[in-house]
ROVEX-640155 format. One record per residue (C-alpha): residue in one letter; x, z, y; chain. Coordinates in steps of 0.02 Angstrom, whole numbers, plus 32768, in hexadecimal, padded with zeros to 4 digits. Layout:
REM residues N
+------+------+------+------+-------+
! resn !   xx !   zz !   yy ! chain !
+------+------+------+------+-------+
!    A !    X !    Z !    Y !     A !
...
+------+------+------+------+-------+
//
This chain:
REM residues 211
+------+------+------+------+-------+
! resn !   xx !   zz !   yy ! chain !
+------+------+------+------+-------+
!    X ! 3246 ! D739 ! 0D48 !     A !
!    X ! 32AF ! D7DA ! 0D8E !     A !
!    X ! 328E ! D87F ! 0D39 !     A !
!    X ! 322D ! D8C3 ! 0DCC !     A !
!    X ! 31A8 ! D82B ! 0DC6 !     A !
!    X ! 319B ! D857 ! 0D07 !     A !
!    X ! 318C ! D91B ! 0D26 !     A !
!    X ! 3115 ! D8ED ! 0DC0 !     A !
!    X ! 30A1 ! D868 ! 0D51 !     A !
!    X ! 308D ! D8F7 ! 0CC5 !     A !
!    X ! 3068 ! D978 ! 0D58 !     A !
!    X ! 2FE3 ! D90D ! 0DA4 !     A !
!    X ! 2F94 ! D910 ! 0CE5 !     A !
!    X ! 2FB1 ! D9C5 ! 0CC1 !     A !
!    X ! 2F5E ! D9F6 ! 0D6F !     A !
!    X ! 2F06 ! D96A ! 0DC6 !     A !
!    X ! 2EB9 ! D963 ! 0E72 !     A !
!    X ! 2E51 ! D9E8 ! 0E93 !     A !
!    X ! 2E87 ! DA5D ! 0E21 !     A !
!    X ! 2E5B ! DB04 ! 0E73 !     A !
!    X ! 2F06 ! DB76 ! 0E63 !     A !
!    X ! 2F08 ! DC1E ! 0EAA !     A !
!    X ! 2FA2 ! DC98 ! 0EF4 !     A !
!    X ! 2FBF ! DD3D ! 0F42 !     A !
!    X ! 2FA1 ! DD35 ! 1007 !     A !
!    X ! 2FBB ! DDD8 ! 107A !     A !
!    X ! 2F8C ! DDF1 ! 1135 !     A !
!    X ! 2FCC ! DE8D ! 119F !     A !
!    X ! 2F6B ! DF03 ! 11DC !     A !
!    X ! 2F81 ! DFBC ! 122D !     A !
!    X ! 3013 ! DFD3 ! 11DE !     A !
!    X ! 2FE8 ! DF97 ! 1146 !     A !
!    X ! 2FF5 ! DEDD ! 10D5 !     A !
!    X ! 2F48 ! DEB4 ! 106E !     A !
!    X ! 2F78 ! DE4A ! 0FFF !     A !
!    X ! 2ED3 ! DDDC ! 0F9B !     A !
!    X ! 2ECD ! DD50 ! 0F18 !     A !
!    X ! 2EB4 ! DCA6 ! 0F89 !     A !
!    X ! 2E6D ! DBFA ! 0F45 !     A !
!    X ! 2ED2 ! DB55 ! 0F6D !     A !
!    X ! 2EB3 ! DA9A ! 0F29 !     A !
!    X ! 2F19 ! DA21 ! 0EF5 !     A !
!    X ! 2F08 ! D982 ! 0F52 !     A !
!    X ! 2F5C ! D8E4 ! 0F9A !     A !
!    X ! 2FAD ! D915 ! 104E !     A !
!    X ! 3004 ! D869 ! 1060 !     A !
!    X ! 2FEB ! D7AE ! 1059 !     A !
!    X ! 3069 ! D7B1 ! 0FCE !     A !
!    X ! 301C ! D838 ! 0F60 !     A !
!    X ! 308B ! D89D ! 0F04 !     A !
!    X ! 312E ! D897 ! 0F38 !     A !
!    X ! 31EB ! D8E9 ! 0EFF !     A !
!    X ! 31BC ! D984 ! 0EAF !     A !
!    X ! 3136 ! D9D0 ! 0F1B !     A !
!    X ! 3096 ! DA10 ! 0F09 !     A !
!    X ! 300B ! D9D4 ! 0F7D !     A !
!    X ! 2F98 ! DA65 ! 0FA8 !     A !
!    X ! 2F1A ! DA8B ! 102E !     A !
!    X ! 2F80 ! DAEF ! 10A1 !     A !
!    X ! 3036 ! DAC9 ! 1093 !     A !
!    X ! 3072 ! DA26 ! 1014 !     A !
!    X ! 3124 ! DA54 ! 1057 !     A !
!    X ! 3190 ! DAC8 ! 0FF0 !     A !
!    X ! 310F ! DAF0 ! 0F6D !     A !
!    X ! 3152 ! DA9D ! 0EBF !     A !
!    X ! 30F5 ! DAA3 ! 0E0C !     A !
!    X ! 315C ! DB12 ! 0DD8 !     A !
!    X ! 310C ! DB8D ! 0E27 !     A !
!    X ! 306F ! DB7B ! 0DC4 !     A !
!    X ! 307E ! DC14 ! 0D5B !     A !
!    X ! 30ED ! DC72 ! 0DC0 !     A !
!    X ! 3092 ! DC8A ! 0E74 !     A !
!    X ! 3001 ! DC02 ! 0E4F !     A !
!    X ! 2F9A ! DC3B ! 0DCF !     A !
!    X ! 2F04 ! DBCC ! 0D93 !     A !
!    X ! 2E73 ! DC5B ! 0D93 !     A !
!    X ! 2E5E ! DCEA ! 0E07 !     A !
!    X ! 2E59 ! DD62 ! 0D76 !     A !
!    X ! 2F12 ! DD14 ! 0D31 !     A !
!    X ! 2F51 ! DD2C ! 0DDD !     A !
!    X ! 2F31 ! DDD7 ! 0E06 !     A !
!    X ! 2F60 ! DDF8 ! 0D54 !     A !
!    X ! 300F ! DDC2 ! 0D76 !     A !
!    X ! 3016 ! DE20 ! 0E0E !     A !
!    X ! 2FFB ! DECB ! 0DA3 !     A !
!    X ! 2FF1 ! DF6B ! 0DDB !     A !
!    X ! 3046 ! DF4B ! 0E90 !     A !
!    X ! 2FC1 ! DF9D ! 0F0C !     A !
!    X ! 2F65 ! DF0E ! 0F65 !     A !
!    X ! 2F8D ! DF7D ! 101B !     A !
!    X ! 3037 ! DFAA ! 1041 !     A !
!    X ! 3082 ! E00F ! 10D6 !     A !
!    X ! 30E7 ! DF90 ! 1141 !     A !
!    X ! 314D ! E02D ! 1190 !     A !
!    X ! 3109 ! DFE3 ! 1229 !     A !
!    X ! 30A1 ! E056 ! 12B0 !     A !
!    X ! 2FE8 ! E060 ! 1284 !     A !
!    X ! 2F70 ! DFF9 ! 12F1 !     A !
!    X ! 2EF6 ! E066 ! 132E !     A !
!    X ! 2E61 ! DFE9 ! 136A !     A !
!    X ! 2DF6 ! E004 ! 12D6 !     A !
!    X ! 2DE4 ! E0DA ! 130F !     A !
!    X ! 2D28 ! E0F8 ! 1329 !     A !
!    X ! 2D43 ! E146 ! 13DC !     A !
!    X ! 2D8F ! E09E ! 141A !     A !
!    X ! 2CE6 ! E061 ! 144F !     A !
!    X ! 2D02 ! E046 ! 14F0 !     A !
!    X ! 2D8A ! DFBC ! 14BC !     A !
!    X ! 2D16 ! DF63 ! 143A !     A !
!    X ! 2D0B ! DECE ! 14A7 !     A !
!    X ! 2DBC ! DEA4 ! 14A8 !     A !
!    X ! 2DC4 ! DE8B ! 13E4 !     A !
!    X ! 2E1A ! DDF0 ! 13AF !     A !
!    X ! 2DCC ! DD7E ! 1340 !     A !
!    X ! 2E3E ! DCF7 ! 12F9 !     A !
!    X ! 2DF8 ! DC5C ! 12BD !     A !
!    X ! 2E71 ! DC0D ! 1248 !     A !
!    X ! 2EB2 ! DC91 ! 11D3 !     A !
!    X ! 2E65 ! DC87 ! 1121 !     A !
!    X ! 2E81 ! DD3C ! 111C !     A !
!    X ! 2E28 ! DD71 ! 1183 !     A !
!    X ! 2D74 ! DD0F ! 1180 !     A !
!    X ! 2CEB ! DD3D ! 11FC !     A !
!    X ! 2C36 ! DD02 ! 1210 !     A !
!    X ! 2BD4 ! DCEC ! 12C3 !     A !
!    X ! 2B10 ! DD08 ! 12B7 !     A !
!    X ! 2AB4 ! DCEC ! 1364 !     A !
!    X ! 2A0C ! DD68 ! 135B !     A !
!    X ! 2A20 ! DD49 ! 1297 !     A !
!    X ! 2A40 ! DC8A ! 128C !     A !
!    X ! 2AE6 ! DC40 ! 1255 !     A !
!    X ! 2B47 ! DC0E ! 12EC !     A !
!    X ! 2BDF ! DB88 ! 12E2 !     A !
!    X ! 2C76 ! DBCD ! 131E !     A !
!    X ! 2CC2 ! DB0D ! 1337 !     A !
!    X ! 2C3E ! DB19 ! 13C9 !     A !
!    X ! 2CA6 ! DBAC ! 1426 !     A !
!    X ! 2D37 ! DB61 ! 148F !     A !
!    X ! 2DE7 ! DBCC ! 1437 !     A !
!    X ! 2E8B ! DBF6 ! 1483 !     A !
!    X ! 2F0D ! DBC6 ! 1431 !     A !
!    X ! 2FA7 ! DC59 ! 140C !     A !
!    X ! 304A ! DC56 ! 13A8 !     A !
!    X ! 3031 ! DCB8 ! 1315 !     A !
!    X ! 308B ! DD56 ! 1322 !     A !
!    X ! 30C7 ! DD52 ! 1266 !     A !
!    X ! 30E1 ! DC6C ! 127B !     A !
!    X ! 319C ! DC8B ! 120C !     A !
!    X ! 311F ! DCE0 ! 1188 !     A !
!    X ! 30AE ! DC47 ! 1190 !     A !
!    X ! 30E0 ! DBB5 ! 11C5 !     A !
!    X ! 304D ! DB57 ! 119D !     A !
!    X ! 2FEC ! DBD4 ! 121E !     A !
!    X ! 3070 ! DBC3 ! 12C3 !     A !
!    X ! 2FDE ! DBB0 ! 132F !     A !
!    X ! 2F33 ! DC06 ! 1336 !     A !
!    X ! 2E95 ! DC09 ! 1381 !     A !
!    X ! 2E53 ! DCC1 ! 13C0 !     A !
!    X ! 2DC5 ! DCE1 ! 142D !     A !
!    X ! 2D9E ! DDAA ! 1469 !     A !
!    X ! 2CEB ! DDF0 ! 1439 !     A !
!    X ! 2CD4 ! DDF4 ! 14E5 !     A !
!    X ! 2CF9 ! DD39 ! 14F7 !     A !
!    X ! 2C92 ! DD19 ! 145C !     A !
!    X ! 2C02 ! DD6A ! 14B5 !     A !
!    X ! 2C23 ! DD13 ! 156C !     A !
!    X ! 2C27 ! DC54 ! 1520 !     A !
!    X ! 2B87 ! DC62 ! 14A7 !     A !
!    X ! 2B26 ! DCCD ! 1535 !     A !
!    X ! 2B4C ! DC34 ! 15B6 !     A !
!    X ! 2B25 ! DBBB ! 152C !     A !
!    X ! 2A7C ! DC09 ! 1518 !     A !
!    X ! 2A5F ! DC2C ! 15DA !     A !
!    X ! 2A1E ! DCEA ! 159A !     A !
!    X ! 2A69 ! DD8B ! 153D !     A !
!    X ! 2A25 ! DD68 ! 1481 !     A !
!    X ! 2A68 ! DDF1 ! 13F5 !     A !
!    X ! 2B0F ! DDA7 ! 13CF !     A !
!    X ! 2B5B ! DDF8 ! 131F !     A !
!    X ! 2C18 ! DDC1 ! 12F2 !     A !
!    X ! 2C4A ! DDF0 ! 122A !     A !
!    X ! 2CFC ! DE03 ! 1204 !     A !
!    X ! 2D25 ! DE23 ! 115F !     A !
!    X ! 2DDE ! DE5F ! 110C !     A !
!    X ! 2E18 ! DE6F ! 1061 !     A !
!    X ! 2DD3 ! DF25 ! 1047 !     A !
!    X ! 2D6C ! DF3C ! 10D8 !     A !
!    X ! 2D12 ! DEE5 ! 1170 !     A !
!    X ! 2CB9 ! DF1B ! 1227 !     A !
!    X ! 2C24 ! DEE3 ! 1256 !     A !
!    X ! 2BFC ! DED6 ! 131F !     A !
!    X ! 2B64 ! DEC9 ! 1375 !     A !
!    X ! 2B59 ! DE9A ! 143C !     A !
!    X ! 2A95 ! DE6A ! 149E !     A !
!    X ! 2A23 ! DEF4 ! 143F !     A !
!    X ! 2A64 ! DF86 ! 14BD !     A !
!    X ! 2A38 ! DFAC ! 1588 !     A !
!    X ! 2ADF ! DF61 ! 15B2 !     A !
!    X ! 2B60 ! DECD ! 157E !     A !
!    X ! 2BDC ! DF3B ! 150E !     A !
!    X ! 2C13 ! DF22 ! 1463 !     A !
!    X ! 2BE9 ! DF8D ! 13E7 !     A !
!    X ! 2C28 ! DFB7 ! 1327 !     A !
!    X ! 2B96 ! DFB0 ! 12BF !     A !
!    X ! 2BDA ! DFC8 ! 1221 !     A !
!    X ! 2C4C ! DFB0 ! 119B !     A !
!    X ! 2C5A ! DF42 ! 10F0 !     A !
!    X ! 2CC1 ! DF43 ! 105D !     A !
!    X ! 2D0F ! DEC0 ! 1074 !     A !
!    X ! 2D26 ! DE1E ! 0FFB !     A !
!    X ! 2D9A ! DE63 ! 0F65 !     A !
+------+------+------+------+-------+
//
């Protein structure tokens, strides 16, 4: 038996499938990086199970070793932002702030992109108050802008607000209230389109977000 099977058959003891382990994940924003304490599980991503010295996890098995349990995978939420100390959780990028979030951009509401398939950046669909299933919206597919940052993410799916509105409005063959919840680190928008005299978009309000 080769040291690595040894290491890997104490590993799979020490932290078995399932184990929830948790790291530091940032997205950019206006200029700025949020960074948040993210969940991942350990699990099985191949026929072979555990294999060389990598760590199976939910979003990436590749490149992510056990080693890195206690140094950027922590296994509580509390030991991970612990380790992470008194480093703000938003950090200027240098980068020129986007202004789409300014209160007197109405008039470009509609043309807010929602993007389906990054964790950081969750957002919830309620059709005149009732759950609605994004997976029933048909998504374009883009290259992620920031793909060498995560390669797990290359491609995304990203529908406008205005696109949103067009697909559940011809679902429904009417103009029901259509509300669209996105949510970031420290703060979130809430939108509203179907309660006014015409077919715009409109901020509603604001939350604080899920730190």
């Amino acid at each position: 038996m080769s040291v690595i099977t040894e290491r890997n058959a104490v590993n799979r003891q020490t932290y078995p499938v399932g184990t929830v382990i948790w790291h530091m994940a940032g997205y950019r924003h206006g200029g700025n990086i949020y960074w948040s304490a993210k969940p991942d599980v350990i699990e099985v991503r191949n026929p072979g199970g555990f294999w060389l010295d990598v760590l199976p996890k939910s979003d990436a098995a590749q490149g992510n070793t056990w080693n890195n349990i206690g140094a950027s995978y922590f296994l509580s939420r509390e030991e991970c932002l612990a380790h992470w100390g008194d480093r703000s959780l938003i950090e200027p990028t240098g980068e020129p702030v986007d202004v789409w979030n300014d209160e007197s951009d109405d008039d470009r509401v509609g043309e807010y992109e929602v993007e389906a398939d990054v964790i950081e950046y969750p957002f919830y669909i309620s059709v005149e108050r009732v759950p609605f299933d994004p997976g029933k919206l048909t998504w374009r597919h883009e290259e992620n802008p920031y793909a060498e940052m995560e390669p797990e993410n290359s491609i995304y799916r990203v529908l406008t607000l205005n696109e949103i509105r067009d697909q559940i409005w011809g679902m429904a063959g009417r103009k029901p209230i259509i509300e669209v919840r996105v949510e970031k680190p420290t703060t979130g928008i809430i939108f509203q389109v179907g309660n006014y005299s015409n077919d715009d978009w409109y901020k509603q309000g604001t939350t604080r977000g899920y730190c």
